[in-house]
Each structure stands twice: as structure tokens, then as C-alpha cells.
C-alpha positions in Angstrom: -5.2 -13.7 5.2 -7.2 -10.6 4.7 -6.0 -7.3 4.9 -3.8 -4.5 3.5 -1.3 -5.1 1.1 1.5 -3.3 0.3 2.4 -3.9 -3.7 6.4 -3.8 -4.5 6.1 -4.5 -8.0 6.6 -3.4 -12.0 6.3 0.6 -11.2 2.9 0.5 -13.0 1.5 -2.3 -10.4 2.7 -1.2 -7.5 0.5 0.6 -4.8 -1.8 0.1 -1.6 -3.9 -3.0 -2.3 -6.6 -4.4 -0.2 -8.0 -8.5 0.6 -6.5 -9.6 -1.9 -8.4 -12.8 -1.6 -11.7 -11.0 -1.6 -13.6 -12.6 -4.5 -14.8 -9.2 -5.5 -12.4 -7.0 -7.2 -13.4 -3.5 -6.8 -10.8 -3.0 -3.7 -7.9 -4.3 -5.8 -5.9 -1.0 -6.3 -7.1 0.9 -3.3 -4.5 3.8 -4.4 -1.9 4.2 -6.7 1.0 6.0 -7.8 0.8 9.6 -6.6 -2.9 9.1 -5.0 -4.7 10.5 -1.9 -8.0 8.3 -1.5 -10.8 8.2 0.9 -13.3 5.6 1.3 -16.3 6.8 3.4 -17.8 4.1 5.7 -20.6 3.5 3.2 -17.7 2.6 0.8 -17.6 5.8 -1.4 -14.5 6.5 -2.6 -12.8 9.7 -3.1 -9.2 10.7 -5.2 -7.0 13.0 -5.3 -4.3 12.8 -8.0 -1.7 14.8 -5.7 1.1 14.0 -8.2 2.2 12.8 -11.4 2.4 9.1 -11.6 4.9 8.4 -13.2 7.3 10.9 -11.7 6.4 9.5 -8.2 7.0 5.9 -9.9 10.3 7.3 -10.9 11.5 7.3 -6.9 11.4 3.6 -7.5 14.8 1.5 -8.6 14.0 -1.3 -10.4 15.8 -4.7 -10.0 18.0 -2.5 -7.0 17.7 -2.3 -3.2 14.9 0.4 -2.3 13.7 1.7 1.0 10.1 0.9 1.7 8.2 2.5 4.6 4.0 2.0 5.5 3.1 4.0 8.0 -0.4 2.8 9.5 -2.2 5.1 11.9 -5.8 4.5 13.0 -7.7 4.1 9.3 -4.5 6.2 7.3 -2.1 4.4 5.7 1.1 5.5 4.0 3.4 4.3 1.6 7.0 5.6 1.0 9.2 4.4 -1.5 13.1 6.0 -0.9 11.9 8.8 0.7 9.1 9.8 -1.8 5.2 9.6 -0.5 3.8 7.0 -3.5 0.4 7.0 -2.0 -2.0 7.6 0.9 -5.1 6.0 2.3 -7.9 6.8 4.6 -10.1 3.7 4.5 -13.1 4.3 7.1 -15.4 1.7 5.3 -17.7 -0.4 7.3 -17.4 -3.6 6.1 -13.9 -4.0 4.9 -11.7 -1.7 7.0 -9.1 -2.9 9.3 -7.4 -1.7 12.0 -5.0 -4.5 13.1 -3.5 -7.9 11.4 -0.4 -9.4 10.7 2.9 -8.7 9.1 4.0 -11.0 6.1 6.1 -11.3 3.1 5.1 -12.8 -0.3 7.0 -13.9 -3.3 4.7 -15.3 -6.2 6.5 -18.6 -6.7 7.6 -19.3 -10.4 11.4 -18.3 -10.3 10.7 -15.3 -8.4 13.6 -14.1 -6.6 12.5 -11.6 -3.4 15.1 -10.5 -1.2 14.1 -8.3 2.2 16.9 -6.6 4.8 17.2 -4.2 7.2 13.1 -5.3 8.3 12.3 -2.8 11.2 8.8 -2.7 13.0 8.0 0.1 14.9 4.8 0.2 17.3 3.6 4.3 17.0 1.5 5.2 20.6 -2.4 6.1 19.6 -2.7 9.9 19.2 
């Protein structure tokens, strides 16, 4: 599966990952706590540190229920953590970009316990 990826983690991994399966790793941590990034069809990449880390980190309740929303329009994506924007994306590259794929959920195996409620999907109309 290649595609976005949507990191629910330690607060200090979490963010919006890309192809994670890519054998290169420099799309890893496509943006992280508190960042606005752009990535330019030739693959430039721009940030914007638009808050704090680790007071945007802070939204997230660790080893409690939390409220996760991604909001994917055309090449922006945006990730909400209890209410709190914990990053943004606008990925317009060429070669890696998508704009469609599928919807899963991933434990790592090992003991790890991952519980998900309350999964809503909502299709947004093109603007």
C-alpha cells in the first residue's frame, strides 16, 4: 500500500507521513507537530513552524480516547487531534503525490493493543 499515512503515536512521532514503504526515506515525516508544508511539484519543500510543538503535542491524551480528524481536499491534507490543527500539508509533487487510495488501520504487532470507535467517513463534493 502506498500512500498517506496518518501517524497516532508517542506525541514526538506522531504527524502526516507518506509511502511508508517507499525505500527512500526522505518523505518519512512529511509534517509534524505544529507544521504547514508545501512540496512543489519538482519536490521542493517548504515549512512553516505555525506553532509550538510541543504545545500542539499537548492536545494529544496519551494512553486515553482522542478524537482524530484528516481532512483531504484535492493535494491539502489536515490533521486534527481533539480539536487542535497538529499539522497541514499541500503535497503537489509529481512523482509521489496522491489524490485517491484506500482507508486502513494498522497496529504494529508485538503486544500492541489499538482500539478505534466512532469511525466516520465523510465524502466532501470537489470545490
Amino acid at each position: 500500500v502506498h500512500g498517506y499515512q496518518v501517524e497516532v503515536a508517542a506525541k514526538s512521532a506522531m504527524g502526516l507521513w507518506h509511502e511508508s514503504l517507499w525505500s527512500e526515506q526522505e518523505r518519512r515525516f512529511l509534517a509534524t507537530a505544529g507544521q504547514k508544508v508545501w512540496i512543489d511539484a519538482d519536490g521542493t519543500r517548504r515549512v512553516e513552524q505555525f506553532r509550538d510543538a510541543a504545545t500542539v503535542q499537548s492536545a494529544f491524551r496519551e494512553n486515553e480516547w482522542n478524537e482524530l480528524t484528516v481532512i483531504g481536499t484535492g493535494p491539502k491534507l489536515v490533521q486534527i487531534i481533539n480539536g487542535v490543527v497538529f499539522s497541514e500539508l499541500v503535497d503537489e509533487d509529481g512523482k509521489r503525490s496522491r489524490r485517491s487510495g484506500v482507508v486502513a488501520l494498522q497496529d504494529h504487532g508485538g503486544g500492541c493493543v489499538a482500539e478505534f470507535k466512532d469511525i466516520r467517513l465523510k465524502h466532501l463534493p470537489a470545490k
